[in-house]
PAZAPA-4460 file (N, C-alpha, C; in steps of 0.05 Angstrom, whole numbers, plus 32768, in hexadecimal, padded with zeros to 4 digits):
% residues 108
    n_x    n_y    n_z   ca_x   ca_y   ca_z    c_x    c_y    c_z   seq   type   mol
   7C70   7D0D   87E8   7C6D   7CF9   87D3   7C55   7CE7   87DA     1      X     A
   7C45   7CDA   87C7   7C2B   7CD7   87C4   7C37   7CAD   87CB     2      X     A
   7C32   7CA0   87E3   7C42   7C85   87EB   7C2D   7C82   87DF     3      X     A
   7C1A   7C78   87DC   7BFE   7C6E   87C6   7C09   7C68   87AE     4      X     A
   7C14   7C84   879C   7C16   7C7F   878F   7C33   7C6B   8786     5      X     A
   7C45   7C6F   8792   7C59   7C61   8794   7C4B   7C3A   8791     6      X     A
   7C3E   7C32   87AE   7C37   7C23   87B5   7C23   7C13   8791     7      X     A
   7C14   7C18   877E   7C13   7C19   876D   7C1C   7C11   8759     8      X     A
   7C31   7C1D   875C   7C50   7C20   8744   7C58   7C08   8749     9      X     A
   7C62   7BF9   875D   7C6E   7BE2   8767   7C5C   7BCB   8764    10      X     A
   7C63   7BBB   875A   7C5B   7B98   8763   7C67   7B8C   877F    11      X     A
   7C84   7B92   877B   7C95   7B88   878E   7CB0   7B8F   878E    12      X     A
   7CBB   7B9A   877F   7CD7   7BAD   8786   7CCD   7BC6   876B    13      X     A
   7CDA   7BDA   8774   7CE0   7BF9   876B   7CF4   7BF1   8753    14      X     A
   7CEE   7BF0   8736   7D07   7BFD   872C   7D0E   7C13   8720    15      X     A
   7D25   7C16   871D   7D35   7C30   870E   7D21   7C40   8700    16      X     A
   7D10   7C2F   86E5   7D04   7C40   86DB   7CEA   7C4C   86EB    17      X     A
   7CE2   7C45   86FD   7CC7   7C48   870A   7CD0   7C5B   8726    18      X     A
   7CEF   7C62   8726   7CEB   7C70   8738   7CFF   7C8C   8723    19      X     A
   7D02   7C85   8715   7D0A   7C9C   86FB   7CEB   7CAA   86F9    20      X     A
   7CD8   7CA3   86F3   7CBE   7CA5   86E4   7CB1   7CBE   8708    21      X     A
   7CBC   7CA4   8716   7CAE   7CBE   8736   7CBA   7CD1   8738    22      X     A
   7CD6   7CD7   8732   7CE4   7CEF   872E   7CD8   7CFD   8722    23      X     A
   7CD7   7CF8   8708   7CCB   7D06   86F4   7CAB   7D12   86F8    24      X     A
   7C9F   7D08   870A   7C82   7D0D   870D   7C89   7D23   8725    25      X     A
   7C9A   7D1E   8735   7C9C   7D27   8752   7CAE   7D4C   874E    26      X     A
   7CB5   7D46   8736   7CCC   7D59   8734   7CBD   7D62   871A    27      X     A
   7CA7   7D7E   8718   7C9D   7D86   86FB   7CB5   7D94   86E7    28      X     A
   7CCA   7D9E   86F3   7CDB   7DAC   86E3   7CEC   7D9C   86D6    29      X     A
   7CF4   7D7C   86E0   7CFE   7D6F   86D1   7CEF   7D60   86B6    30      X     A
   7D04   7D5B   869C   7CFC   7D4B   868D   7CF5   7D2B   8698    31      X     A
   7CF3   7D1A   8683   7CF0   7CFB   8683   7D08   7CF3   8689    32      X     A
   7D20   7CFC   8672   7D39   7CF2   8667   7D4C   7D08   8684    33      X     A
   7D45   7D19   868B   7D52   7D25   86A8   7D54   7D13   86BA    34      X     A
   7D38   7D0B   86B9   7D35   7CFD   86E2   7D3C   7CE4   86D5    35      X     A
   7D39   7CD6   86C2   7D4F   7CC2   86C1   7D71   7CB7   86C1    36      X     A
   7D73   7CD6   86B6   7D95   7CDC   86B6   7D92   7CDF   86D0    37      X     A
   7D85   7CEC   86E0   7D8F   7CF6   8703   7D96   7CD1   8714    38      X     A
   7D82   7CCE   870F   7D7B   7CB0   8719   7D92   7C9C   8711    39      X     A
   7D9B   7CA0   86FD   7DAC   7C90   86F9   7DCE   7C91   86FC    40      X     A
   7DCF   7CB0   86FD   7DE8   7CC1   8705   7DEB   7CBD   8723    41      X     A
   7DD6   7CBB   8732   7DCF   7CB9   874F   7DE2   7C97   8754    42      X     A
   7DCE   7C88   8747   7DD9   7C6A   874B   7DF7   7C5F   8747    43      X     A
   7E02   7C6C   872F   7E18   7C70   8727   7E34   7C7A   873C    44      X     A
   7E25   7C94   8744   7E32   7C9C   875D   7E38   7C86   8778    45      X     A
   7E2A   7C80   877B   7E22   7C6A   878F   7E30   7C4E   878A    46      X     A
   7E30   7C44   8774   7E3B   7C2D   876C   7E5C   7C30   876A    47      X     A
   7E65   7C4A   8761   7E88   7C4F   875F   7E93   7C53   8775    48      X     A
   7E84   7C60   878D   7E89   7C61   879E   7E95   7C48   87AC    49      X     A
   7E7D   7C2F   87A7   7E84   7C1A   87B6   7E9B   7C0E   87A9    50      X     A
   7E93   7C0E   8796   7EAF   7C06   8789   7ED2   7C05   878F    51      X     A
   7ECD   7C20   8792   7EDF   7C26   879C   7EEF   7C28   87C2    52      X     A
   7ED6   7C18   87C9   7ED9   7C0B   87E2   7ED0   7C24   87F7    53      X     A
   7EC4   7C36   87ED   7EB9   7C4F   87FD   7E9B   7C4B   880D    54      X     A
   7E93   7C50   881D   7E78   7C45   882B   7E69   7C53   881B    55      X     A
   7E51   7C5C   881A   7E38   7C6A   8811   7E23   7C70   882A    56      X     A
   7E1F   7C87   8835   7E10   7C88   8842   7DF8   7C9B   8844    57      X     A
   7DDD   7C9D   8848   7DCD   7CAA   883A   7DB5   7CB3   8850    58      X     A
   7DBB   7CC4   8857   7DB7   7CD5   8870   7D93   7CCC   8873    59      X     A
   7D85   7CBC   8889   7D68   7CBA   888B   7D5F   7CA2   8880    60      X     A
   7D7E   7C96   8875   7D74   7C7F   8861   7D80   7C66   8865    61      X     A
   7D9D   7C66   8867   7DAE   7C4F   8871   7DC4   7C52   8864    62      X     A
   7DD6   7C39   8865   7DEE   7C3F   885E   7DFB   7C25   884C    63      X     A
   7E0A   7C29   8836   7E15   7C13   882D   7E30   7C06   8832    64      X     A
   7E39   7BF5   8838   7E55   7BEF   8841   7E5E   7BDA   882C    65      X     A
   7E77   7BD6   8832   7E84   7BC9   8822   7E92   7BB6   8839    66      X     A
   7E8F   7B9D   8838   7E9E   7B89   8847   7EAA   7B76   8838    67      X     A
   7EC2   7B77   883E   7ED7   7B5F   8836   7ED5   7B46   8848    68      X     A
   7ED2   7B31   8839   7ECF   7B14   883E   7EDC   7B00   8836    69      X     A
   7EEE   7AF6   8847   7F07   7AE0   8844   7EFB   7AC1   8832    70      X     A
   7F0D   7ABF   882A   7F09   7AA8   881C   7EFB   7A8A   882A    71      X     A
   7EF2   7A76   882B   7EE0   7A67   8838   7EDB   7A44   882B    72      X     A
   7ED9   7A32   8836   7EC7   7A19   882C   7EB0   7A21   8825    73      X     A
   7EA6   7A11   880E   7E90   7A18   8812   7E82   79FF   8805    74      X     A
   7E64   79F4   8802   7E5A   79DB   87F4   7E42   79DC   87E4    75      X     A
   7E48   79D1   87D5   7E2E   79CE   87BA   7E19   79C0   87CC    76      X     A
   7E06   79CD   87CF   7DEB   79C5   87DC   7DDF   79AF   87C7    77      X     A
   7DDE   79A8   87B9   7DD4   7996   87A3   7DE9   797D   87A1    78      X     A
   7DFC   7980   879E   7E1A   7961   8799   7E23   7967   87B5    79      X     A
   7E2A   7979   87CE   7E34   7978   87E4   7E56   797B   87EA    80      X     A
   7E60   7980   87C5   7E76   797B   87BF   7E7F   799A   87D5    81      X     A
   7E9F   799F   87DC   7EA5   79AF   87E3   7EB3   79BA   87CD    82      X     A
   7EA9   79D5   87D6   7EB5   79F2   87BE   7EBE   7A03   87CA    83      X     A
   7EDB   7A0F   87C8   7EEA   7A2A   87CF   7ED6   7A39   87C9    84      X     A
   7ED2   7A4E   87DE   7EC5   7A69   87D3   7EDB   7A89   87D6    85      X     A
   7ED8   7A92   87C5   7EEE   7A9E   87C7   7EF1   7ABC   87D3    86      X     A
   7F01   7AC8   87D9   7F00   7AE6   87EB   7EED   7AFB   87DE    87      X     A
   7EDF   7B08   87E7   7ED3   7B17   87CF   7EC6   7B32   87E1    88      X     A
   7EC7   7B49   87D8   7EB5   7B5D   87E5   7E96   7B5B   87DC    89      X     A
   7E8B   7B63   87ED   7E6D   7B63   87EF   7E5F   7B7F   87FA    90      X     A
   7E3D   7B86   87EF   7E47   7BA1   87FA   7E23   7B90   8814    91      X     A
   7E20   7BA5   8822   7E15   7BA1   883C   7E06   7BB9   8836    92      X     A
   7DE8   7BBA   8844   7DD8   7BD0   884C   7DCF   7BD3   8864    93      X     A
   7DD4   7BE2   8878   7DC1   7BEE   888E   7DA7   7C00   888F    94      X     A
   7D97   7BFC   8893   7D85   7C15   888F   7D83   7C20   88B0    95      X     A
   7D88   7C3E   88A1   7D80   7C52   88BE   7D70   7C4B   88D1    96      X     A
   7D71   7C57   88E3   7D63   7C55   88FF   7D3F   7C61   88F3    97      X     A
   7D41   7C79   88E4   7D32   7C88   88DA   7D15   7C6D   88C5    98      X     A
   7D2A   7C67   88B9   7D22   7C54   88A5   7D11   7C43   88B0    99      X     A
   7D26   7C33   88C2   7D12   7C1E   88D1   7CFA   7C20   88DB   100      X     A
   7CFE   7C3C   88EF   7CE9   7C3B   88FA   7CD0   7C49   88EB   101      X     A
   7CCE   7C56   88D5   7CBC   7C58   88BD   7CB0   7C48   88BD   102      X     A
   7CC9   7C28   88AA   7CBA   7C0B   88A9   7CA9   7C04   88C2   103      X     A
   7CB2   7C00   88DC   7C9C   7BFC   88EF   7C88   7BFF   88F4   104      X     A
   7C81   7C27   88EC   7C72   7C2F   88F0   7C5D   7C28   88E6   105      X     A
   7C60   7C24   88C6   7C5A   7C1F   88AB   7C41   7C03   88B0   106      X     A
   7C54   7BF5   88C4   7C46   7BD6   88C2   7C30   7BD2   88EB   107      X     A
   7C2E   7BF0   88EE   7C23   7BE9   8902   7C07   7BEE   8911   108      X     A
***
């Protein structure tokens, strides 16, 4: 894959449709309306998963987790008033060993 051209595409984050569109360039046998369905069937997958309190993990790439977080004080930075915050899951990313050291390489 052509990182130039990627690098290009971006201002400052990747979205959905801009990496639908690299599918579609990257993949000649797919349609427009394909590598968008893929892309988004992909995400989809990914998102139910967590949902459902299942990890996601993505071999070269990192992993998504799901952490549960107890209820807490918490304070309005502006009035200082104190606010309950309440239990809530949150999901978490690691990136691979692989990954990282890409990024390193990337910046050195």
């Amino acid at each position: 894959m052509d990182t130039d051209a990627l690098d290009a595409e971006t201002d400052t984050a990747l979205t959905k449709a801009q990496l639908s569109a690299i599918v579609y360039r990257e993949m000649s046998d797919l349609s427009k309306s394909d590598a968008k369905e893929m892309i988004d069937v992909f995400f989809e997958l990914i998102a139910s998963s967590l949902i459902a309190g299942r990890d996601v993990k993505l071999s070269s790439f990192g992993s998504f987790q799901i952490r549960s977080k107890a209820p807490r004080p918490g304070r309005n930075p502006r009035t200082g008033a104190a606010i309950p915050i309440g239990a809530r899951r949150v999901v978490t990313f690691h990136a691979s060993h692989k990954l990282k050291d890409q990024m390193q390489a990337k910046h050195e």
